[in-house]
C-alpha positions as CSV (number, residue, x, y, z in Angstrom):
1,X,42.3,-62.2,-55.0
2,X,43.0,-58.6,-54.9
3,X,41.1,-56.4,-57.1
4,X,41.7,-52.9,-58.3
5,X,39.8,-49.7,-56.6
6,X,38.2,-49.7,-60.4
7,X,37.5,-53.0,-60.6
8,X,35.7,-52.7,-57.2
9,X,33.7,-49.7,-57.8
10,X,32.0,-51.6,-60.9
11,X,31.1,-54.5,-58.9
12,X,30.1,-52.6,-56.3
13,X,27.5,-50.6,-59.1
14,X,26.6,-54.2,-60.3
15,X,25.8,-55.2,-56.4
16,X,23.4,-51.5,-56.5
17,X,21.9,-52.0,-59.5
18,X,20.6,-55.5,-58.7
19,X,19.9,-54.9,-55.3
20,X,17.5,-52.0,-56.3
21,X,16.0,-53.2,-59.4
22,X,12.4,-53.1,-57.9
23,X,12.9,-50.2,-55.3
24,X,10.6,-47.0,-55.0
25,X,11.5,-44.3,-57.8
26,X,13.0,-42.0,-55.4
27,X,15.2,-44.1,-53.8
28,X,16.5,-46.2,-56.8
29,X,19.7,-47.1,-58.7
30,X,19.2,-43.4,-60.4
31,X,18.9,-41.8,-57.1
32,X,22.2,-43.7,-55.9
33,X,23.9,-42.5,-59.5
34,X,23.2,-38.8,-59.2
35,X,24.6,-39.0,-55.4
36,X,27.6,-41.0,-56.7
37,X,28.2,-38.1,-59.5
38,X,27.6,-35.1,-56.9
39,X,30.0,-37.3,-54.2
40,X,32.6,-37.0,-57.1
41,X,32.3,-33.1,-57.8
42,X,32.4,-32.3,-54.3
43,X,34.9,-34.6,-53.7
44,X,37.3,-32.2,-56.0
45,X,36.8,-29.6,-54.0
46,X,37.9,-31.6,-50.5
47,X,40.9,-33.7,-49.4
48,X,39.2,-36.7,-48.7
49,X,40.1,-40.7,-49.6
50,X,37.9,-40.9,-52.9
51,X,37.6,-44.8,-52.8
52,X,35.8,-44.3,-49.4
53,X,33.7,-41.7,-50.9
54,X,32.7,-43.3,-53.8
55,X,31.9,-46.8,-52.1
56,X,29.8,-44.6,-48.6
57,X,27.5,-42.9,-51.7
58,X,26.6,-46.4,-53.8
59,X,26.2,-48.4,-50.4
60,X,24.3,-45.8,-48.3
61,X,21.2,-46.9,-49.7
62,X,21.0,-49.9,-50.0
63,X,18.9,-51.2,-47.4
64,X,17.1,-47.6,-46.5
65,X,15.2,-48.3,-43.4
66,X,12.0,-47.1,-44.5
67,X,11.5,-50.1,-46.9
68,X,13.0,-52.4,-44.2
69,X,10.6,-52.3,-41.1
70,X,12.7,-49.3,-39.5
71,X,15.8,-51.3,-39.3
72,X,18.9,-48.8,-39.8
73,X,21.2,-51.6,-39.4
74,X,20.4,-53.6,-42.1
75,X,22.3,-51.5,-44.5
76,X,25.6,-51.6,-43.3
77,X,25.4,-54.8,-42.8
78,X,24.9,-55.7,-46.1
79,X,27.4,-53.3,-47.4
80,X,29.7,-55.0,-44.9
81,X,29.1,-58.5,-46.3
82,X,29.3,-57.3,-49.9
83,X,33.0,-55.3,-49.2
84,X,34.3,-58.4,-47.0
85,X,33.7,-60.3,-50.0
86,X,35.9,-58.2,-52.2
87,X,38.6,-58.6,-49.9
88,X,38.3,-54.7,-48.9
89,X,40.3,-53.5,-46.1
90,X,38.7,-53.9,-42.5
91,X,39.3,-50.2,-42.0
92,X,37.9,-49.1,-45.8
93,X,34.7,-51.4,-44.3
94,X,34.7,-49.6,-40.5
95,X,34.5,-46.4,-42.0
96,X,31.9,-46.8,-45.3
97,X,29.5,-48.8,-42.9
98,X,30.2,-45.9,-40.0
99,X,29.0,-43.1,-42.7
100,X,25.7,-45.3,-44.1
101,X,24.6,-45.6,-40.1
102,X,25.4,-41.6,-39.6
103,X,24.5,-39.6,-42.6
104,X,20.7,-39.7,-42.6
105,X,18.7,-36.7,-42.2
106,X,17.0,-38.5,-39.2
107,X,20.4,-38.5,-36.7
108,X,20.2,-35.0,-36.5
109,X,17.2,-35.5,-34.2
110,X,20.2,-37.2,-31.8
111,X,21.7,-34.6,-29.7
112,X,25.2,-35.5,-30.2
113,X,26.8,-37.2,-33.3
114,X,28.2,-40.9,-32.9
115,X,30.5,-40.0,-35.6
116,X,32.2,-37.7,-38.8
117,X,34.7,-37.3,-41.0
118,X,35.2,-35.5,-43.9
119,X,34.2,-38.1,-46.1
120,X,31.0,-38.2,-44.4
121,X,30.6,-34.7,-44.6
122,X,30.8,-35.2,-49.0
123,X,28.1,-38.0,-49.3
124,X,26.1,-36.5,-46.9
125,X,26.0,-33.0,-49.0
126,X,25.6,-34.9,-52.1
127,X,23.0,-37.0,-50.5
128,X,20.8,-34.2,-49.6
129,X,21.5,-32.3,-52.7
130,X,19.4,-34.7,-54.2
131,X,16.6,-34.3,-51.5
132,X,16.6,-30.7,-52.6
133,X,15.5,-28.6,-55.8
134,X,14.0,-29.9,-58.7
135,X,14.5,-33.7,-58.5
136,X,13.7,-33.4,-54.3
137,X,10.4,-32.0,-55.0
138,X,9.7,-34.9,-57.9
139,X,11.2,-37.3,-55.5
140,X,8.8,-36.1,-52.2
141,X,5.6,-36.5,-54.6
142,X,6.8,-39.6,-55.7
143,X,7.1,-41.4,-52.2
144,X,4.5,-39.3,-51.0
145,X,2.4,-41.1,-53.6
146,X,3.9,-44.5,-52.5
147,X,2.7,-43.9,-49.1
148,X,-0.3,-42.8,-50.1
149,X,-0.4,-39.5,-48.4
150,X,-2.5,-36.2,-49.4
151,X,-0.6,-33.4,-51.0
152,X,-1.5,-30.9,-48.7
153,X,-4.0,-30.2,-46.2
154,X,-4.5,-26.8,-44.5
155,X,-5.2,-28.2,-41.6
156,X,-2.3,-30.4,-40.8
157,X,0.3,-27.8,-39.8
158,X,4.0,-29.0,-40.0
159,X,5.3,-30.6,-37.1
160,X,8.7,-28.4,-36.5
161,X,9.8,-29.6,-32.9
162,X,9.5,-33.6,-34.0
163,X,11.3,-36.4,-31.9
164,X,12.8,-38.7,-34.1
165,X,10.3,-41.5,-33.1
166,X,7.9,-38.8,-34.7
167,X,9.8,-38.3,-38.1
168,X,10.2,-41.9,-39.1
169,X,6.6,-42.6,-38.1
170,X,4.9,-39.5,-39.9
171,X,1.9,-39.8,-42.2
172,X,2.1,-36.1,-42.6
173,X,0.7,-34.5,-45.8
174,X,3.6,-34.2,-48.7
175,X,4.0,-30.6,-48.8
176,X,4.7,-30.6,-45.0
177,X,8.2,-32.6,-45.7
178,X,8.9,-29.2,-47.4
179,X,8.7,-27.6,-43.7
180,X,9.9,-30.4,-41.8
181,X,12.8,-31.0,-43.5
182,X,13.8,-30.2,-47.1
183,X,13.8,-26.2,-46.8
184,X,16.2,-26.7,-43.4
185,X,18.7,-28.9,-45.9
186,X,20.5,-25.7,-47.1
187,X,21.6,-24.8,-43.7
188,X,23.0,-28.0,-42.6
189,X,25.4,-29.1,-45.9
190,X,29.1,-28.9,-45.1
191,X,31.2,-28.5,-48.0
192,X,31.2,-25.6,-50.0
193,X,30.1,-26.9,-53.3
194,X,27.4,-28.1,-50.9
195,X,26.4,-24.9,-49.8
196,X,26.6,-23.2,-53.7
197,X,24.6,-25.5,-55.2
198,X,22.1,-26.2,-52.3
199,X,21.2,-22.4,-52.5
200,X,20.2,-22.3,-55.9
201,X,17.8,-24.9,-55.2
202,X,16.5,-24.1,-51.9
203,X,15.7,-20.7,-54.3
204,X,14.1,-22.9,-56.4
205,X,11.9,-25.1,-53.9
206,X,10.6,-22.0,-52.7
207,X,9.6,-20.7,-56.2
208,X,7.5,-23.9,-56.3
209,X,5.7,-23.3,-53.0
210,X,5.3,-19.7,-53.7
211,X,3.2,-21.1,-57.1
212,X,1.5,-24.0,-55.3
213,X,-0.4,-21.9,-52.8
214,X,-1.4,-19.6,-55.9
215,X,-3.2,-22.1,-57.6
216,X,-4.5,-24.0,-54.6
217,X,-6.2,-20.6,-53.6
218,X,-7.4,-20.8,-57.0
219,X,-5.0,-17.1,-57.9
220,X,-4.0,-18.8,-61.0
């Protein structure tokens, strides 16, 4: 049975939801949500195929390979099981599962990209727009908690040259992510809407660090 794009867009929320009941407060069914909502106002901005948008930014995290031993395939593989279900189009499938293996922050480490489109190019921007800002800096003290890790050390210097062996496998202190990845975010979005509202919160991440230094130096 053929369902409609809204019909599949619920049950593919449904799928989400369930899937990450139990998963890590940054990289939950909320954190999916705000992507899917940023996917959609970017998305208004670009001519790009909404139903592949919408489906690349409520699938791309559902098996995130740092709660799955490293394994970036898992994901896609899962969203292709769950689509194929649905009766979805082999080539809706080819390209959603092509954007959930290519839009983490971790490819750019690769010296060539295995592939884009502009779809891509929306989830990706909305991805990292929540990565960024307000909710990125509550999100990086949230999984830095999970792992564990101080929240800063003065001796532990950011690691800008990383492989990408490196970045999966650091244990670096929280604020370091800052360095090593969420204040280069504003220069890599794509879209437009990406770059406008990834200023204002790259301005904003740096307010923070500005005030954390202050009162870890004990200046107020």
């Amino acid at each position: 049975m053929t369902i409609s794009d809204a019909q599949l867009i619920d049950a593919t929320i449904n799928f989400v939801k369930n899937e990450l009941k139990n998963a890590e407060g940054g990289h939950d069914w909320f954190h999916i949500e705000r992507v899917y909502k940023n996917s959609l106002l970017i998305a208004k901005q670009e001519k790009v195929d909404i139903t592949i948008v919408s489906l690349a930014a409520l699938l791309h995290d559902i098996a995130d390979s740092k709660f799955h031993k490293g394994d970036e395939t898992l994901g896609s593989k899962i969203a292709s099981i769950f689509l194929l279900k649905h009766n979805v189009d082999s080539e809706i499938i080819e390209h959603v599962t092509q954007i959930i293996d290519n839009m983490s922050f971790k490819n750019t480490f690769d010296l060539t990209t295995a592939f884009t489109s502009k779809e891509m190019e929306v989830v990706q921007d909305a991805d990292r727009l929540d990565a960024i800002g307000a909710i990125g800096i509550a999100r990086c003290f949230n999984y830095g908690g999970f792992k564990d890790r101080a929240l800063y050390d003065p001796e532990v210097t950011p690691n800008l040259n990383m492989t990408k062996a490196e970045y999966k496998s650091s244990n670096a202190p929280t604020i370091n992510h800052f360095y090593e990845k969420l204040l280069l975010l504003k220069d890599k979005m794509n879209t437009k809407t990406g770059k406008r509202i990834a200023l204002e919160r790259h301005k904003y991440m740096e307010g923070f660090l500005k005030q954390f230094y202050a009162e870890w130096e004990g200046e107020k």
